[in-house]
C-alpha atoms as one frame of an Amber mdcrd trajectory, in Angstrom:
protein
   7.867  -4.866 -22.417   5.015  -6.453 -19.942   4.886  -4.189 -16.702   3.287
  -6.375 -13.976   5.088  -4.580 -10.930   2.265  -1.988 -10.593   2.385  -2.916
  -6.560   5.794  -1.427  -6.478   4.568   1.836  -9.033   2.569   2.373 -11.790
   3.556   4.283 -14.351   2.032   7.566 -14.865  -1.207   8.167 -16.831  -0.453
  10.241 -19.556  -3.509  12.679 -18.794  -1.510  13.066 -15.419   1.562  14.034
 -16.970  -0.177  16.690 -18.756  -1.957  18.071 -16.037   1.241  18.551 -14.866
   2.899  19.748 -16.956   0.472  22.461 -17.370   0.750  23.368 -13.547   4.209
  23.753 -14.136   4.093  26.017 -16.779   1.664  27.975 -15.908   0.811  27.673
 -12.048   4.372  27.963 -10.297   3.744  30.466  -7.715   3.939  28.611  -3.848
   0.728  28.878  -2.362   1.474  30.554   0.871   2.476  33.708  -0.994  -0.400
  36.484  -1.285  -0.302  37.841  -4.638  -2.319  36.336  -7.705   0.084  33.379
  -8.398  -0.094  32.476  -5.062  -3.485  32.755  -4.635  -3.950  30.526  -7.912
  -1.806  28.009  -6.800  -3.663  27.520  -3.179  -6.886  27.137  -5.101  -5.631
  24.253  -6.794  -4.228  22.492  -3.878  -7.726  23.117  -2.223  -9.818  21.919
  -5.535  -7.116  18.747  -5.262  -7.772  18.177  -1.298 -11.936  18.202  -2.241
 -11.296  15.430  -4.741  -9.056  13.369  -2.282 -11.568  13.694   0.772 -14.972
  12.706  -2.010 -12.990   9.584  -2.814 -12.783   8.674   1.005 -16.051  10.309
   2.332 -14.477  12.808   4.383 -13.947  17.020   4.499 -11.855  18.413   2.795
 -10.671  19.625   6.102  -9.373  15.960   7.145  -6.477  15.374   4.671  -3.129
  16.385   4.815  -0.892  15.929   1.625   2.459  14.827   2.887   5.110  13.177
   0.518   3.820   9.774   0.318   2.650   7.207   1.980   6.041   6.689   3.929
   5.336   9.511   5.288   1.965   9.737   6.124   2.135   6.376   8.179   5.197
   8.033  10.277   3.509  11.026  10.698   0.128   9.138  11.247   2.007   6.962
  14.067   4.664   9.174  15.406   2.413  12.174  15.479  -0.367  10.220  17.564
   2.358   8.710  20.045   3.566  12.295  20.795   0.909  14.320  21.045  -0.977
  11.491  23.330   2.503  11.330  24.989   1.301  10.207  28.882  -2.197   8.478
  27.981  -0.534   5.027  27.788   2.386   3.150  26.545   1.044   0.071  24.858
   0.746   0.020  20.765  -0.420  -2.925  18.316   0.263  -3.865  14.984   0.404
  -7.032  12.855   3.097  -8.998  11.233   2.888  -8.377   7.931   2.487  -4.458
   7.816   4.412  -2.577   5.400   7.978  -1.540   6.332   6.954   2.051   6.447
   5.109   0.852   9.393   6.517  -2.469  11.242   9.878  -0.548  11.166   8.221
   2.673  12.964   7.140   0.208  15.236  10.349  -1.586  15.820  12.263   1.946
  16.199   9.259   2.475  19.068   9.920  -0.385  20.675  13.476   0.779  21.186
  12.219   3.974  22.702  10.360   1.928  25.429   6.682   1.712  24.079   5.263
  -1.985  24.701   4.374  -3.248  21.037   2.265  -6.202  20.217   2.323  -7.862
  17.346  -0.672  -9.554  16.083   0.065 -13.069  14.251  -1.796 -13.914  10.890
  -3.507 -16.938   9.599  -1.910 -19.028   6.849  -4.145 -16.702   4.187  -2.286
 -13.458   5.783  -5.205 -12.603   8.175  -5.639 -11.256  11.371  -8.475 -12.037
  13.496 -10.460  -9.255  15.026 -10.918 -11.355  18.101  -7.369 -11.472  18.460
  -7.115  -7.642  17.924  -9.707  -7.216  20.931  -8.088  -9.053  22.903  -4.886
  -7.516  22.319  -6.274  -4.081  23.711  -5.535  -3.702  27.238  -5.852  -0.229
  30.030  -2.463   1.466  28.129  -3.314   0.720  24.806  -3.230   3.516  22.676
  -2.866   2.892  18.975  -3.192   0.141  16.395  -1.643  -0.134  12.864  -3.550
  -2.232  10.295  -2.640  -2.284   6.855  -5.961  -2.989   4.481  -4.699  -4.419
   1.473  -1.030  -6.224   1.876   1.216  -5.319  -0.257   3.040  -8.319  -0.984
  -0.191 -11.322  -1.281  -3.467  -9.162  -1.426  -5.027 -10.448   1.282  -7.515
  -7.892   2.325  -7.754  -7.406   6.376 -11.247  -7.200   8.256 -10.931  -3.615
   8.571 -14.801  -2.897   9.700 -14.906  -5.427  11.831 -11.588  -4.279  13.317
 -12.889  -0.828  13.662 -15.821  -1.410  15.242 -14.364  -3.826  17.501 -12.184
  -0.718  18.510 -14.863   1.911  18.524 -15.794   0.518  21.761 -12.614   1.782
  23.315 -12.462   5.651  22.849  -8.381   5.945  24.233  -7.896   3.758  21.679
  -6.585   5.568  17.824  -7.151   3.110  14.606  -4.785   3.898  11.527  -5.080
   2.089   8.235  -2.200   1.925   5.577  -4.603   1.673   2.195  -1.671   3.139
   0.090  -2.260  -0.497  -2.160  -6.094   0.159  -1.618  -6.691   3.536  -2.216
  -9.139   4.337  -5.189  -9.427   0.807  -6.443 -11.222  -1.142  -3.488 -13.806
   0.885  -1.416 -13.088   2.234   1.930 -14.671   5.064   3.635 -12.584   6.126
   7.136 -15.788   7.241   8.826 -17.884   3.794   8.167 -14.936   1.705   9.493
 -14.241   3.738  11.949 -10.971   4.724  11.436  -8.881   7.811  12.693  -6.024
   7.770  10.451  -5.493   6.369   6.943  -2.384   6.901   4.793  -2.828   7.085
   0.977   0.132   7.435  -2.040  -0.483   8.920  -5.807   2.319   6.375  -7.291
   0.086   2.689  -6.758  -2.877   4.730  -9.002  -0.438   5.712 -12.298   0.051
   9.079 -10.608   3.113  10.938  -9.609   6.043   9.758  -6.875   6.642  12.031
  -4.316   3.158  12.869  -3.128   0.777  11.260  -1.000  -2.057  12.031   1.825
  -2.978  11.417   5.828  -6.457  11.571   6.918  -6.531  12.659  10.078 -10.177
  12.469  11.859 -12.106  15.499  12.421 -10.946  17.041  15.819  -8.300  14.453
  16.384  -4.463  16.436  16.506  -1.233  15.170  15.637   2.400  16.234  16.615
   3.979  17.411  13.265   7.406  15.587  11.637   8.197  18.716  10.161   8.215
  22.209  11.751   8.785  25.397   9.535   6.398  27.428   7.426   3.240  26.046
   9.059   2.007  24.842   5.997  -1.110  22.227   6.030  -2.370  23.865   8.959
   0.519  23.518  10.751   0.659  19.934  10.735   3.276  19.235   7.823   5.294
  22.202   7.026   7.192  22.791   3.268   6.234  24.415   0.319   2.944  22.174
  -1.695   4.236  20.016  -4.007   1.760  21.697  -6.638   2.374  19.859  -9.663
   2.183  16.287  -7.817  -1.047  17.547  -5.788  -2.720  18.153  -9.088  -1.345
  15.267 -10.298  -2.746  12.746  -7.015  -6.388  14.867  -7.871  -6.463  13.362
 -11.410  -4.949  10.288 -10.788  -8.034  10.067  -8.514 -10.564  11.079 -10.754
  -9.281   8.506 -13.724  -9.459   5.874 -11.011 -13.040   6.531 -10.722 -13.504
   5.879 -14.344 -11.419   2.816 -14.671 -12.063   1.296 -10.820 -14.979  -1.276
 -11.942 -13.698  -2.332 -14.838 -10.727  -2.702 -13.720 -11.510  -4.981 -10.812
 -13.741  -6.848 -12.739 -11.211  -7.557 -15.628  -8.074  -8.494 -13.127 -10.862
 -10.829 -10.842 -11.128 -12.492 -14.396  -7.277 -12.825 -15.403  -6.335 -13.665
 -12.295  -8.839 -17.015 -12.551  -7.576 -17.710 -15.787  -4.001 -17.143 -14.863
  -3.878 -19.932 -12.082  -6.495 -22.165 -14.341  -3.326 -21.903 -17.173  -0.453
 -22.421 -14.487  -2.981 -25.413 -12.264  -1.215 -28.497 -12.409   1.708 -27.990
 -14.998   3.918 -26.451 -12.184   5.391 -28.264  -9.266   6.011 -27.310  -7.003
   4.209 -23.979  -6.513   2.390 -22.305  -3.812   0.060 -19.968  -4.337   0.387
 -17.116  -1.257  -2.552 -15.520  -0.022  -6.451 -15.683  -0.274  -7.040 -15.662
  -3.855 -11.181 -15.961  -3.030 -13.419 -12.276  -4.951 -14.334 -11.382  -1.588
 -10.843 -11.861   0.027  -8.041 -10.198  -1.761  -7.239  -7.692  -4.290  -7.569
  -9.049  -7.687  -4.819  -6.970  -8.923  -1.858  -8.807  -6.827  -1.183 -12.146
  -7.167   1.733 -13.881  -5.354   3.275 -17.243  -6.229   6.454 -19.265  -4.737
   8.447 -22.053  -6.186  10.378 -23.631  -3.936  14.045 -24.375  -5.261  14.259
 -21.244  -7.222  15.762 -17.884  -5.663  12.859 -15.213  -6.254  15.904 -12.801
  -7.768  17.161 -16.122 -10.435  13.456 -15.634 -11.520  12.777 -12.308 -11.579
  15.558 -11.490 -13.682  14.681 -14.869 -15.935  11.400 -13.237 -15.854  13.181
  -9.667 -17.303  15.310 -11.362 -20.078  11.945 -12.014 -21.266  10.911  -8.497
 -21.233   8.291  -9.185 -18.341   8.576  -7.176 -14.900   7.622  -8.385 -11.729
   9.281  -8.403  -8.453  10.177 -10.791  -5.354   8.674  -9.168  -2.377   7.815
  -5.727  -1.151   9.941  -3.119  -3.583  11.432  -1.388  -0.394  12.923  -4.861
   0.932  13.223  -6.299  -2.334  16.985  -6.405  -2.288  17.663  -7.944   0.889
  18.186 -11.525   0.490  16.448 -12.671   2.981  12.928 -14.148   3.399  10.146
 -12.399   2.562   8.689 -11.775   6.460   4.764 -11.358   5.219   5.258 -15.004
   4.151   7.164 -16.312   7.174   4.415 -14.740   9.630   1.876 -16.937   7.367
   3.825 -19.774   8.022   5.830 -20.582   4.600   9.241 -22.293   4.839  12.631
 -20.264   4.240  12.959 -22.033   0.946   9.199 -21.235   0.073   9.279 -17.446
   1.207  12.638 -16.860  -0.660  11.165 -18.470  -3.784   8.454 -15.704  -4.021
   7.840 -13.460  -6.592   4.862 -10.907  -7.150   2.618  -9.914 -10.249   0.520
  -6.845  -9.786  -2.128  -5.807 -12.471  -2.831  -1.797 -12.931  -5.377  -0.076
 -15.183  -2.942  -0.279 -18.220  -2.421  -4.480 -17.760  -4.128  -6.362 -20.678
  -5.544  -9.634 -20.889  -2.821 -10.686 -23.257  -0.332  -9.964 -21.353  -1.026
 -12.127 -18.854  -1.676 -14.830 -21.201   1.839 -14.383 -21.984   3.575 -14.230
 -18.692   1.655 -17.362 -18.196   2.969 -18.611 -21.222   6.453 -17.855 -19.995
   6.444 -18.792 -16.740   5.215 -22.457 -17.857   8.617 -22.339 -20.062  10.930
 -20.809 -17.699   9.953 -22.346 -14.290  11.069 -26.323 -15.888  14.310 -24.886
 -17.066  15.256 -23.031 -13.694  14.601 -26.192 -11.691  16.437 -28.234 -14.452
  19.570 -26.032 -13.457  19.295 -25.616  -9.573  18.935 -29.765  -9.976  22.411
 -29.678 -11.309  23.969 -27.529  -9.018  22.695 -29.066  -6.198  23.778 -32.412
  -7.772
């Protein structure tokens, strides 16, 4: 099996499984409780939230483990919007965010906030300019993913924020849940407020992710209960997956450079083997070192259905996907690629390959090697049927 759906998940690093496992065993007790187990199990949430807030240059004091990032980028949205609730009614985002955010938006919009949202160039960019000019007396938040999810493309995110810096009313939050621990981002240098981060895109566990939430900046919490995370997200720690997020993290920082060094490469070599001996395909997003993650690489063929190929793509024992996992099913087109102005046909012909620390350089060379067989034979058969 060749897993090249690491966008969607990785699978778990068996050092993270074990650390786990361990916690379980041995470290059960729920933090809030007073007596020794309890007490041991807060000290490892707090040893976990140190190694979270040294990979993003922050206090300890600024993150907040929630369940994922689906949750962090509601509660980093929702919890703004209702604790600012009277400051101004105006909110911008772009086209291609994650669903875990354009949706939030959407259901906003529906509530009677006035959303903007920000078109992208053909590469999946926004402009800053356009950002700035966006911002208006009743603005009040904007939404910015930094690494898309379905292309790569990575969005001016310093610029942005210091573009917004000028406007104090005015919140930034950052979705770097495909970003976090592989490309470098530091909230307090961009000038962010709130950035959502998940364990699952780093080969750690599902279920637990993290909101950083700017020093003396207060949210409205989702959840209301037990007060836990300083009140902001109540329910019992997820223990086990906070320990498992805190070494996911840490084997990250041992793997990061070589890592993005070695996908930068296969990724070159990848297109060099596909240039020329395909037609038609497309390749989606900015594919340049500086302008994308290395790691995701997305390609359409027109005439093909992006399910027909991901499944051809399975019967050969490689996994990738069509678009975003959470929308994957919907057979519709894929609406990062519409907003960067692909056709229907070329947006539903889509598929992804994502790279994570465990992808090798030979099995790329063989998904290559497949695709260059499979892709003449699909067309072969959709010429038929439409014949």
């Amino acid at each position: 099996m060749i897993y090249l759906d690491n966008s969607a998940t990785t699978p778990m690093h068996p050092e993270v499984i074990d650390v786990m496992t361990d916690v379980m065993k041995k470290i059960f007790g729920n933090p809030s409780s007073l007596h020794g187990l309890g007490a041991k199990a807060e000290r490892l949430v707090e040893q976990a939230r140190q190694v979270t807030a040294r990979m993003l240059g922050c206090t300890p004091q600024e993150i907040f483990f929630t369940s994922g990032g689906t949750e962090a980028n509601n509660l980093a949205i929702k919890g703004t919007l209702d604790r600012i609730h009277g400051r101004g009614k105006h909110i911008i985002t772009t086209k291609v965010e994650h669903p875990s955010v354009y949706e939030v938006y959407e259901q906003l919009k529906k509530r009677g906030w006035r959303v903007t949202y920000l078109s992208v160039d053909s590469l999946g960019r926004v402009n800053p300019d356009e950002v700035e000019k966006a911002v208006d007396d009743e603005t009040v938040l904007v939404s910015v993913m930094h690494v898309n999810n379905e292309v790569g493309t990575i969005q001016p995110i310093g610029e942005i924020g210091k573009r917004l810096a000028k406007y104090p009313k005015v919140l930034f939050h950052v979705d770097a849940v495909q970003s976090f621990a592989k490309l470098p981002l530091l909230p307090a240098r961009a000038h962010i407020d709130l950035l959502s981060i998940s364990a699952h895109k780093i080969h750690g566990p599902k279920g637990i992710g993290a909101l950083y939430v700017r020093k003396n900046l207060s949210l409205e919490p989702l959840l209301v209960g037990g007060g836990q995370e300083k009140g902001l997200r109540s329910g019992t720690e997820y223990v086990p997956g906070i320990a498992g997020l805190a070494k996911a993290i840490v084997l990250a920082e041992q793997k990061r450079t070589e890592f993005l060094r070695n996908s930068q490469r296969w990724k070159k070599a990848f297109l060099e083997r596909l240039d020329g001996k395909l037609s038609p395909m497309i390749v989606n997003g900015d594919i340049s070192p500086e302008g994308c993650a290395p790691y995701i690489l997305s390609l359409s063929f027109p005439g093909i259905k992006s399910e027909v190929l991901v499944h051809a793509l399975e019967e050969e024992g490689i996994y990738v996907s069509s678009k975003s996992a959470c929308s994957s099913k919907a057979e519709i087109p894929s609406r990062v690629l519409k907003a960067m102005g692909r056709t229907d046909e070329e947006a539903i012909g889509s598929i992804r390959i994502s790279m994570g620390f465990q992808t090798t350089a030979e099995e790329m060379e063989r998904c290559a090697d497949v695709l260059l067989r499979v892709i003449p034979r699909l067309q072969k058969v959709m010429k038929v049927h439409k014949g």
